[in-house]
MDTraj code that builds the backbone (N, CA, C; nanometers):
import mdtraj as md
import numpy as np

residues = "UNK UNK UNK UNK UNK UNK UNK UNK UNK UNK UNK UNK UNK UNK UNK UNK UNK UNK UNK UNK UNK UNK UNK UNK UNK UNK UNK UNK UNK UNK UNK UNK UNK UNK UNK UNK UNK UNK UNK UNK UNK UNK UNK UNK UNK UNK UNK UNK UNK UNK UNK UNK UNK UNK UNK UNK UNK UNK UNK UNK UNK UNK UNK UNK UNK UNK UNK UNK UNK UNK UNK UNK UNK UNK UNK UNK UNK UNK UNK UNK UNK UNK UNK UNK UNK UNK UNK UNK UNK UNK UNK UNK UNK UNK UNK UNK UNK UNK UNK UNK UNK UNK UNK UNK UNK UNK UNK UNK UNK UNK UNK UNK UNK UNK UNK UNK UNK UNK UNK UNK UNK UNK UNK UNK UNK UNK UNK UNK UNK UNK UNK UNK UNK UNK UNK UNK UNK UNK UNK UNK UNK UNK UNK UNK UNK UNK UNK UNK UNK UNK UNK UNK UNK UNK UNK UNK UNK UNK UNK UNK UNK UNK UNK UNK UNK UNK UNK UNK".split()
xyz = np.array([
    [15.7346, 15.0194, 14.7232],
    [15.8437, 15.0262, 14.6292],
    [15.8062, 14.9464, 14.5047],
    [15.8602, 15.0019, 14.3643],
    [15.8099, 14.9633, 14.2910],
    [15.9118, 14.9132, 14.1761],
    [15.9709, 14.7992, 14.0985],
    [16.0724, 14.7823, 14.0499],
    [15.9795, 14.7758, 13.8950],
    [16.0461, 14.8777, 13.7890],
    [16.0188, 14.8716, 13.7014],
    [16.1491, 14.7990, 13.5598],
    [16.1261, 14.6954, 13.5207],
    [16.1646, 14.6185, 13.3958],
    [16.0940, 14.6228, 13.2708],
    [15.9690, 14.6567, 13.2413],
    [15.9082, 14.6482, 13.1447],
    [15.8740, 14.7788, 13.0668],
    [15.9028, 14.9006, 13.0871],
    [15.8666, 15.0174, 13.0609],
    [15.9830, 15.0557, 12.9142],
    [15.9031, 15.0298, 12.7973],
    [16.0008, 15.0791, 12.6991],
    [15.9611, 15.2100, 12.5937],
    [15.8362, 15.2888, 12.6705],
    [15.7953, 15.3967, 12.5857],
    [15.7757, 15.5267, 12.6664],
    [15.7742, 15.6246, 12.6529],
    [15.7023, 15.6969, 12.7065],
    [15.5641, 15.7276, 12.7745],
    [15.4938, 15.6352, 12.6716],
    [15.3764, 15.6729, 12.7076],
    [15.3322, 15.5934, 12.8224],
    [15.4359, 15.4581, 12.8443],
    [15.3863, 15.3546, 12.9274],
    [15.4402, 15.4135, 13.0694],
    [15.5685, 15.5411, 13.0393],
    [15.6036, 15.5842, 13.1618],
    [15.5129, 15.6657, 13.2495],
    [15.4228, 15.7453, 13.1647],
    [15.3868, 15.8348, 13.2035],
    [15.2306, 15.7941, 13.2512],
    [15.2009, 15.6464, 13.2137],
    [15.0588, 15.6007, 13.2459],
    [15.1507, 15.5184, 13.3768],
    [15.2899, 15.4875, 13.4208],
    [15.3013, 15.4219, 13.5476],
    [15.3598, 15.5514, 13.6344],
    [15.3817, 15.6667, 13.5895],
    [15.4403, 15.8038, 13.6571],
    [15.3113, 15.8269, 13.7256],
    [15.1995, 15.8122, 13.6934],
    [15.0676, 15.8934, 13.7052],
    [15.0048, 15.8097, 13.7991],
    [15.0124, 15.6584, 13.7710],
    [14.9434, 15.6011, 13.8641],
    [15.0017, 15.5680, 14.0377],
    [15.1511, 15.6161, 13.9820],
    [15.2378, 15.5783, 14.1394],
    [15.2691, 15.7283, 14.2065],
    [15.2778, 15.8261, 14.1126],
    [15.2883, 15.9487, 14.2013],
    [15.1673, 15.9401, 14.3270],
    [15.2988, 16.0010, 14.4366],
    [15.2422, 15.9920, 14.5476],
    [15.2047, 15.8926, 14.6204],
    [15.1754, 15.7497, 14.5747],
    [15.1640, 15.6763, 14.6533],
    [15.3141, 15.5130, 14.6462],
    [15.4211, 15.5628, 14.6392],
    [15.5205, 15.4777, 14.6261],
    [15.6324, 15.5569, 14.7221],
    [15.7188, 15.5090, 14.8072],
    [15.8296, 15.5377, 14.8689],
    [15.9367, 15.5387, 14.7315],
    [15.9439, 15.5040, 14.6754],
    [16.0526, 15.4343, 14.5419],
    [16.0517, 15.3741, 14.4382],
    [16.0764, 15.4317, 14.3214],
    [16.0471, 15.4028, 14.2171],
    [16.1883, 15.3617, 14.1211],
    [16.2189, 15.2354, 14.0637],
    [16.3367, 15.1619, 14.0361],
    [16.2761, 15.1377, 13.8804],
    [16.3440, 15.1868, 13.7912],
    [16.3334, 15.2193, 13.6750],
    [16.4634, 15.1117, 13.6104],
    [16.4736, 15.0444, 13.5236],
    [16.5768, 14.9754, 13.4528],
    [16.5678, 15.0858, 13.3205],
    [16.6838, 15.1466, 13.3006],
    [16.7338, 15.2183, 13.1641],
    [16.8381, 15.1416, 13.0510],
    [16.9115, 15.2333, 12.9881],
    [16.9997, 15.1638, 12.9646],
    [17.1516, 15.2605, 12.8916],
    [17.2508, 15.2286, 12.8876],
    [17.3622, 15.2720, 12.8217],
    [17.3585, 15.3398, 12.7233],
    [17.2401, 15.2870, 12.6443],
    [17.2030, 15.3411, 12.5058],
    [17.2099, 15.4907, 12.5065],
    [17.1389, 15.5471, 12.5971],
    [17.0953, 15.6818, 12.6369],
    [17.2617, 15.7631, 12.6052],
    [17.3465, 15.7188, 12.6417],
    [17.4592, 15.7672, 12.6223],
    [17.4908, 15.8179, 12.4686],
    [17.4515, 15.7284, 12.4126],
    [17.4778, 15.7397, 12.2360],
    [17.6238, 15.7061, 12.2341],
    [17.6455, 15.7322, 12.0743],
    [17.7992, 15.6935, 12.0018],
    [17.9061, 15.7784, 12.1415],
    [18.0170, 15.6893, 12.1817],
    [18.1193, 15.7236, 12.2486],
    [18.1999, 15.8485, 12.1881],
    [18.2235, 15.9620, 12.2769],
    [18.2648, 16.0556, 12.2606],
    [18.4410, 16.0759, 12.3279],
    [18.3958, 16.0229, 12.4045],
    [18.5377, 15.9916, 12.5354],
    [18.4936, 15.8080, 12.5994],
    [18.6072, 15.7417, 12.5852],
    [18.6426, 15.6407, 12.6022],
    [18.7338, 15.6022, 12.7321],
    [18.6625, 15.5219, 12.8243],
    [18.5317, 15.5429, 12.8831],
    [18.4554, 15.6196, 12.8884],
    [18.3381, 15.6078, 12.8432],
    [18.2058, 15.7662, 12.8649],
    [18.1946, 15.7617, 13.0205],
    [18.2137, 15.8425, 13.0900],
    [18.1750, 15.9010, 13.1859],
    [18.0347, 15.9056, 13.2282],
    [17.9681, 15.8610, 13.3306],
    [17.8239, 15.9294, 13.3332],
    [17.7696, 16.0221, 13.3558],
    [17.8747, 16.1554, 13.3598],
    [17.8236, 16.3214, 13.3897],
    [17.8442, 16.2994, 13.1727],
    [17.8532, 16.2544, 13.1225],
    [17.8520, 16.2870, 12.9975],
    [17.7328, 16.3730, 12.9435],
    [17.7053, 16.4292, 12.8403],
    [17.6194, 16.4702, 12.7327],
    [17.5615, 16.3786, 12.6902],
    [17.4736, 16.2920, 12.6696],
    [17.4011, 16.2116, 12.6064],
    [17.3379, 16.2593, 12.4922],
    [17.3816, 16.1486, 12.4192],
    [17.2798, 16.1673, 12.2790],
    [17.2390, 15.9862, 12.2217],
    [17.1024, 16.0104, 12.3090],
    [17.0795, 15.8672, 12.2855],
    [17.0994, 15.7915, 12.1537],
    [17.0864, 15.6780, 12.1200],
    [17.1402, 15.6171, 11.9891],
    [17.0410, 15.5520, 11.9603],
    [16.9795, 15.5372, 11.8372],
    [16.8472, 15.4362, 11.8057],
    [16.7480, 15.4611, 11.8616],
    [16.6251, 15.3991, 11.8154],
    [16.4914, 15.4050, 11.8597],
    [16.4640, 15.3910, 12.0066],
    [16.5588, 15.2536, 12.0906],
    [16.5706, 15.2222, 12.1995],
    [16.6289, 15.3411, 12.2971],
    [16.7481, 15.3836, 12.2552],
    [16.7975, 15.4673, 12.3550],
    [16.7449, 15.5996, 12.3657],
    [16.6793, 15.6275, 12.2318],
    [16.6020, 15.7533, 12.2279],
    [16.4809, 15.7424, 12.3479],
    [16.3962, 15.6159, 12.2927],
    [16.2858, 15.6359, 12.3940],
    [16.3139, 15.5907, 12.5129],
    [16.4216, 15.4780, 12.5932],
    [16.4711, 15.5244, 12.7291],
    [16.5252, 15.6228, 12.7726],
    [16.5758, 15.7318, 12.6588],
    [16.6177, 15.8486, 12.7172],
    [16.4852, 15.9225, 12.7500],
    [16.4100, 15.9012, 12.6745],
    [16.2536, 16.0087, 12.7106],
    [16.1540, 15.9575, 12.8388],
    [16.1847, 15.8527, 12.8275],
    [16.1587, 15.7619, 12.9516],
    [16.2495, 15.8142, 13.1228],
    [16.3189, 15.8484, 13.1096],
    [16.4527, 15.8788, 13.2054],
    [16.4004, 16.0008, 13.2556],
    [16.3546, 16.1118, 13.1686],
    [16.3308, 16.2625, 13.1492],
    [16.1988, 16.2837, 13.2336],
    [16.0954, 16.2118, 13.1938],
    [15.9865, 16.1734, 13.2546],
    [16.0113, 16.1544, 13.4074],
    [16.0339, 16.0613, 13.4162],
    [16.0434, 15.9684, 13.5451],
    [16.1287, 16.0809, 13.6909],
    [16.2559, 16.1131, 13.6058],
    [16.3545, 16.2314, 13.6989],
    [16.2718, 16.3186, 13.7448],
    [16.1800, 16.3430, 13.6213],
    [16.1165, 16.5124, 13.6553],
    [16.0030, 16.5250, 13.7303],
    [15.9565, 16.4277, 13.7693],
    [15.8140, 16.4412, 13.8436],
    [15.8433, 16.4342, 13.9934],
    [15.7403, 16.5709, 14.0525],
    [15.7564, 16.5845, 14.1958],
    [15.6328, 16.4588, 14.2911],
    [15.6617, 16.4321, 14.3370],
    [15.5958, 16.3371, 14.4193],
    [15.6480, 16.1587, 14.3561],
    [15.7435, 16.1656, 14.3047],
    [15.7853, 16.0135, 14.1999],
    [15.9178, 15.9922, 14.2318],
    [15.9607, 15.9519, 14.3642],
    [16.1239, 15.9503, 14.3889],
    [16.1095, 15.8227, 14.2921],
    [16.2379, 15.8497, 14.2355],
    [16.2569, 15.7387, 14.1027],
    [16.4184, 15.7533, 14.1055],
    [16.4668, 15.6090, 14.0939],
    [16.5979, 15.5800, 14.0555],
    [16.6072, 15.5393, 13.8814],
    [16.6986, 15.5607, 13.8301],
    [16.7332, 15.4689, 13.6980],
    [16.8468, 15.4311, 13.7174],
    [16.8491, 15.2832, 13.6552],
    [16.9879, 15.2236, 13.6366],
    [17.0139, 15.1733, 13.5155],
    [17.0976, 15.1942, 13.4343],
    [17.1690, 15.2118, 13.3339],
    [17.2653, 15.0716, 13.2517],
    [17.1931, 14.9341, 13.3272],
    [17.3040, 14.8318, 13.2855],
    [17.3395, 14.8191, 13.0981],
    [17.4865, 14.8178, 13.1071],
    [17.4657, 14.7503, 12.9786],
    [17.4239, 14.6149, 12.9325],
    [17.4783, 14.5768, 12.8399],
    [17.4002, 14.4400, 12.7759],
    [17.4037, 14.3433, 12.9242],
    [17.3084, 14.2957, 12.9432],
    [17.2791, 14.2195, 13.0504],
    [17.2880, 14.0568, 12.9523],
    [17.4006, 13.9776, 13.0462],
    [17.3960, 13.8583, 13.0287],
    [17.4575, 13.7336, 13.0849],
    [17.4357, 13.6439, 13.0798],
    [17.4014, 13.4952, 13.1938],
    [17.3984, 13.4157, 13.1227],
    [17.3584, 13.2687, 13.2274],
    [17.3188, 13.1648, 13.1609],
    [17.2294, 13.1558, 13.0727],
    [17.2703, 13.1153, 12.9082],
    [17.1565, 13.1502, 12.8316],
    [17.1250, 13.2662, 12.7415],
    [17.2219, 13.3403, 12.8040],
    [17.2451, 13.4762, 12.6938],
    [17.3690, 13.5131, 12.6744],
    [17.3614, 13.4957, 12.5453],
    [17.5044, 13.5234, 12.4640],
    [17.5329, 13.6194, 12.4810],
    [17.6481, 13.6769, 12.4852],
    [17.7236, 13.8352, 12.5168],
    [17.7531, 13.8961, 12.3263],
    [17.6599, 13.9956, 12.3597],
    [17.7097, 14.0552, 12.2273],
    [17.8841, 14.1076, 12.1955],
    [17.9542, 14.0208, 12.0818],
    [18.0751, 14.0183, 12.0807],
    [18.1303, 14.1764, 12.0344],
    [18.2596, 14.2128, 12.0552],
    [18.3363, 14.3635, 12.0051],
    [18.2514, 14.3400, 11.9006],
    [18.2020, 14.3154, 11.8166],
    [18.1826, 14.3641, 11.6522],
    [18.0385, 14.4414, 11.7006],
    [17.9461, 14.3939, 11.8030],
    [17.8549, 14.3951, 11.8119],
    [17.7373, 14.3289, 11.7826],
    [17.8036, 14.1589, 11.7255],
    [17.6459, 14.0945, 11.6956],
    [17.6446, 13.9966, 11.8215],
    [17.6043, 13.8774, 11.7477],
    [17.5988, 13.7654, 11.8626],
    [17.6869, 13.6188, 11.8547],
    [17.7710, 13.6562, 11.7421],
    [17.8430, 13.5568, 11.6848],
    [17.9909, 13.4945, 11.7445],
    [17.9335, 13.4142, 11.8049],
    [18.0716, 13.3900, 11.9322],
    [18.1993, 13.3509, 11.8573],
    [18.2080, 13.2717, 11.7376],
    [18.2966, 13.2873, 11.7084],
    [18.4630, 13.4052, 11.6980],
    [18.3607, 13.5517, 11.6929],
    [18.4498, 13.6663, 11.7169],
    [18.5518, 13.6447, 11.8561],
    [18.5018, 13.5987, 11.9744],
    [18.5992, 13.5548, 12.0684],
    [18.6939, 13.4492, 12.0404],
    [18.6790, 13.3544, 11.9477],
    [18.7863, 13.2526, 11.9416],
    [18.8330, 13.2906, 11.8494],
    [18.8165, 13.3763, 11.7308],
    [18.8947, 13.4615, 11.6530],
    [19.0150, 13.5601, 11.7288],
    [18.9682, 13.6195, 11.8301],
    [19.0326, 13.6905, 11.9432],
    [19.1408, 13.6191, 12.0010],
    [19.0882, 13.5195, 12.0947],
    [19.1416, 13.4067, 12.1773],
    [19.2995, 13.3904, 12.0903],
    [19.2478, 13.3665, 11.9685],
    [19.3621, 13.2859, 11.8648],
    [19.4505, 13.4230, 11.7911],
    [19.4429, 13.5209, 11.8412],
    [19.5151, 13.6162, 11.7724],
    [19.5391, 13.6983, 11.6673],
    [19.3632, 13.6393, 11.6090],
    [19.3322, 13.6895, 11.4484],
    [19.2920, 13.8421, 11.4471],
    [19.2709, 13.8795, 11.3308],
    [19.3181, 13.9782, 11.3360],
    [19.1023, 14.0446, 11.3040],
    [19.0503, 14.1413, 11.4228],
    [18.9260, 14.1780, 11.3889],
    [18.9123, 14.3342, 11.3414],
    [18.8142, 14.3249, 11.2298],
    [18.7466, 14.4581, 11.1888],
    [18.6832, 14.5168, 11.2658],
    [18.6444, 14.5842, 11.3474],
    [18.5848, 14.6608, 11.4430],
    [18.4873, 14.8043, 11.3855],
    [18.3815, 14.8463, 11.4257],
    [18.2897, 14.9399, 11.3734],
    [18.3054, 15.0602, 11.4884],
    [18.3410, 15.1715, 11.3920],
    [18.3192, 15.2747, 11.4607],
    [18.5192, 15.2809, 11.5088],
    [18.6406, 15.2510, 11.4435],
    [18.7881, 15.1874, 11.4563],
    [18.7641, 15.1316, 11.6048],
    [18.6464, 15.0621, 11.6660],
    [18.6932, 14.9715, 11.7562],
    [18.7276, 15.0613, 11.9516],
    [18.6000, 15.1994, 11.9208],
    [18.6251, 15.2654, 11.9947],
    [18.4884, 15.2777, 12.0786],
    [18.3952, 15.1804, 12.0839],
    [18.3156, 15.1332, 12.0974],
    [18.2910, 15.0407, 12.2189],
    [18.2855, 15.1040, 12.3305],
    [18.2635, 14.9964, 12.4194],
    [18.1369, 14.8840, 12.4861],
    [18.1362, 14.7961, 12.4704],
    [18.0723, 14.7175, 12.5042],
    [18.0350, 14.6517, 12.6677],
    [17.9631, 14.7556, 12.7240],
    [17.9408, 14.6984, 12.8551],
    [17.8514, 14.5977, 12.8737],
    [17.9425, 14.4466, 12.8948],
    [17.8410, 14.3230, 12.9839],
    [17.8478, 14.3497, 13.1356],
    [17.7458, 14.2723, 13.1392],
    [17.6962, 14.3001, 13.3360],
    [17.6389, 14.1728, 13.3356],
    [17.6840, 14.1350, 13.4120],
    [17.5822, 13.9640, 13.4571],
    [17.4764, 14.0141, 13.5534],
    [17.3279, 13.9885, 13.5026],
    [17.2111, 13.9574, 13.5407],
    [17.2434, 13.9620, 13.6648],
    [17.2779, 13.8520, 13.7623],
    [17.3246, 13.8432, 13.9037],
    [17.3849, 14.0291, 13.9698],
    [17.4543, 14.0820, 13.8730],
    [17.4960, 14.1978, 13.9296],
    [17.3777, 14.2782, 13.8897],
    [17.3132, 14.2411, 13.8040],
    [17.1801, 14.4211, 13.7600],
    [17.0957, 14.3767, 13.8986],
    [17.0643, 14.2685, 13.9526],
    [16.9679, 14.2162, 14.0223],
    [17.0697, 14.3035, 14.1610],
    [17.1848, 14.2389, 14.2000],
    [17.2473, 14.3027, 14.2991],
    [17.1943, 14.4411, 14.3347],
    [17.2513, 14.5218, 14.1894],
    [17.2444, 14.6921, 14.2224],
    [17.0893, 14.7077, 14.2536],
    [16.9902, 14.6953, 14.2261],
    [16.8282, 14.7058, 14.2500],
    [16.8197, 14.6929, 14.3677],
    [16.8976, 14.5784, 14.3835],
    [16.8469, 14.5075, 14.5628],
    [16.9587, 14.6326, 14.6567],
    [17.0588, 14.6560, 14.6234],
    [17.1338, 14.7589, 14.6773],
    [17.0735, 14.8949, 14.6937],
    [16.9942, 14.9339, 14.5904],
    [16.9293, 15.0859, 14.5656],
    [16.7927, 15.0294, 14.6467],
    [16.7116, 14.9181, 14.6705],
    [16.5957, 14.9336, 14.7575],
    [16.6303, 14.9315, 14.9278],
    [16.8050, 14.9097, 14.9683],
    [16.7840, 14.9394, 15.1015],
    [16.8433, 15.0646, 15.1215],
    [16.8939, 15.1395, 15.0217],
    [16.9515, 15.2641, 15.0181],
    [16.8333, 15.4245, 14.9732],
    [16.7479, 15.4098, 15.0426],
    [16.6411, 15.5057, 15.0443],
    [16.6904, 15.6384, 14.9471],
    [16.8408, 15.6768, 14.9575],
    [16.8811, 15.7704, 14.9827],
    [16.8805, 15.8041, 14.8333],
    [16.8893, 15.7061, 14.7587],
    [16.9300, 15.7490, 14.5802],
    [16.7772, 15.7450, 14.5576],
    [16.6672, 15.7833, 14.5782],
    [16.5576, 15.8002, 14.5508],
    [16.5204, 15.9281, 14.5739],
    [16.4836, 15.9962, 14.4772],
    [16.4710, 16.1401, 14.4776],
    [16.4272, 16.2323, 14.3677],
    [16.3251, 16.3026, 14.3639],
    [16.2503, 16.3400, 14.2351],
    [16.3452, 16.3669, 14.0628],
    [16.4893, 16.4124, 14.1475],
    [16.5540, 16.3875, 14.0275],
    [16.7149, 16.3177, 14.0239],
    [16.7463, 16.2434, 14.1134],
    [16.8220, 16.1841, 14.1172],
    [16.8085, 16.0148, 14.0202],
    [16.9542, 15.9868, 14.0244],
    [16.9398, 15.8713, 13.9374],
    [17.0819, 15.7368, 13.9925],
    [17.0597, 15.6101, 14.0290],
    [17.2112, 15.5617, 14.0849],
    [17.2220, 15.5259, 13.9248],
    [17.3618, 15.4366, 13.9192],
    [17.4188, 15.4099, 13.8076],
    [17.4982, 15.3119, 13.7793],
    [17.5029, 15.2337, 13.7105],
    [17.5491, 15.1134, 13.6578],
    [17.6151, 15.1433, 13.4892],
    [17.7404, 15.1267, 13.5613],
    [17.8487, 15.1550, 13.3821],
    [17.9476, 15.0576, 13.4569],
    [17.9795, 14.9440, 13.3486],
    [18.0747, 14.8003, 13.3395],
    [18.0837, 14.7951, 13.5119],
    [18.2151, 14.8290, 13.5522],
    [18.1945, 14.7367, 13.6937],
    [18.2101, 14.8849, 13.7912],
    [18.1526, 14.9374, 13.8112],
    [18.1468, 15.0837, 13.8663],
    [18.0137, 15.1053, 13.8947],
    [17.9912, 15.0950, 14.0028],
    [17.8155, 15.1386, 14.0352],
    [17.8572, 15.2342, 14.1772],
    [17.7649, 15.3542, 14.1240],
    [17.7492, 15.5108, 14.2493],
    [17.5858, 15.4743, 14.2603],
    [17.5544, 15.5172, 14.3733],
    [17.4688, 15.5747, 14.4005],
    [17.4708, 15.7432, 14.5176],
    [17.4693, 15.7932, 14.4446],
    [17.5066, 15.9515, 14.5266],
    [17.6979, 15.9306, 14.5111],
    [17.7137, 15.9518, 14.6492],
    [17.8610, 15.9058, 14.6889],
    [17.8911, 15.7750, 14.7670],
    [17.7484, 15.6691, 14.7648],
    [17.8059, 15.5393, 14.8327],
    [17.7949, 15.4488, 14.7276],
    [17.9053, 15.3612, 14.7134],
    [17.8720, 15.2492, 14.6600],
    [17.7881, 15.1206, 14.6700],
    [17.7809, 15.1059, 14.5287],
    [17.6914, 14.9556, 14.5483],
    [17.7225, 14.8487, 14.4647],
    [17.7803, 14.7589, 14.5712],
    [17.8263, 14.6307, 14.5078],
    [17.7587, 14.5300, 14.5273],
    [17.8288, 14.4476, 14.4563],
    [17.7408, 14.2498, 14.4629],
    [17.8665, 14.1852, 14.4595],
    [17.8797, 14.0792, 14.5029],
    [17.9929, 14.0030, 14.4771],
    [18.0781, 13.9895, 14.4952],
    [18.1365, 14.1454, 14.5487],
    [18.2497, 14.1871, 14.5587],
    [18.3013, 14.2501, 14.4672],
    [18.2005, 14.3379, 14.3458],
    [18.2715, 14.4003, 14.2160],
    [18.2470, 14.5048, 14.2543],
])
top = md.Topology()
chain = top.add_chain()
for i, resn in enumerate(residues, 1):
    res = top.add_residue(resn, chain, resSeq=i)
    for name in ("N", "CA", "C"):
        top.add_atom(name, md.element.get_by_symbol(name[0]), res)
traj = md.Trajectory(xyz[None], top)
């Protein structure tokens, strides 16, 4: 089994698609939300249409495409949004990193929002992306040449069983 975190191009997918086809039980891919693109329906759904957003979500979406489609490469992707913990700031509603926007919030002020504020922002604590991985490596079952489990805010499928941490 093979847990992939570092894969942010295509080309790097397809030089670790090539070297693990066939010889891996499972292949654990970290994606991301991005792939979704600009919100269409609020909550996006993950049977959605994707239209990845930016350079990033474009090439984890091409990354995703790769990985699904190859026969002999059971491969999962999981989809966390902004991952963050001790040490990493949660990108605020506006979308930067400027914490102040929460005590602006907190206090009842009044925020500008991009996109009228229809924009959702999925955090996931680290502790839970780590959970779902460790959940999808004893669950054989979401591994499959084109299957994928899934991580959107506090809702994780894999097929039709769930996978929690924590109790979320």
């Amino acid at each position: 089994m093979v847990i992939d975190l570092i894969c942010f191009t295509e080309e790097s997918a397809r030089q670790l698609g090539e070297a693990l086809r066939g010889q891996v039980r499972h292949l654990l891919h970290c994606g991301t939300i991005w792939v979704h693109g600009p919100s269409a329906i609020v909550p996006t759904p993950e049977e959605a249409v994707t239209v990845p957003f930016g350079d990033y979500g474009i090439a984890k979406a091409a990354i995703e495409s790769y990985l699904l489609g190859r026969d002999g490469l059971p491969a999962t992707v999981i989809r966390p949004g902004h991952i963050s913990g001790p040490g990493w700031p949660p990108v605020n509603p506006a979308g930067h990193l400027d914490l102040g926007v929460f005590e602006a919030l907190a206090n009842g002020n009044e925020l500008a929002l991009p996109n009228l504020g229809l924009e959702t922002v999925q955090h996931v604590h680290a502790a839970d992306v780590a959970g779902v991985f460790l959940a999808a490596l004893a669950n054989r079952s979401v591994a499959r040449d084109a299957g994928r489990a899934r991580l959107a805010g506090r809702q994780r499928e894999a097929q039709d069983r769930p996978l929690n941490h924590h109790g979320l």
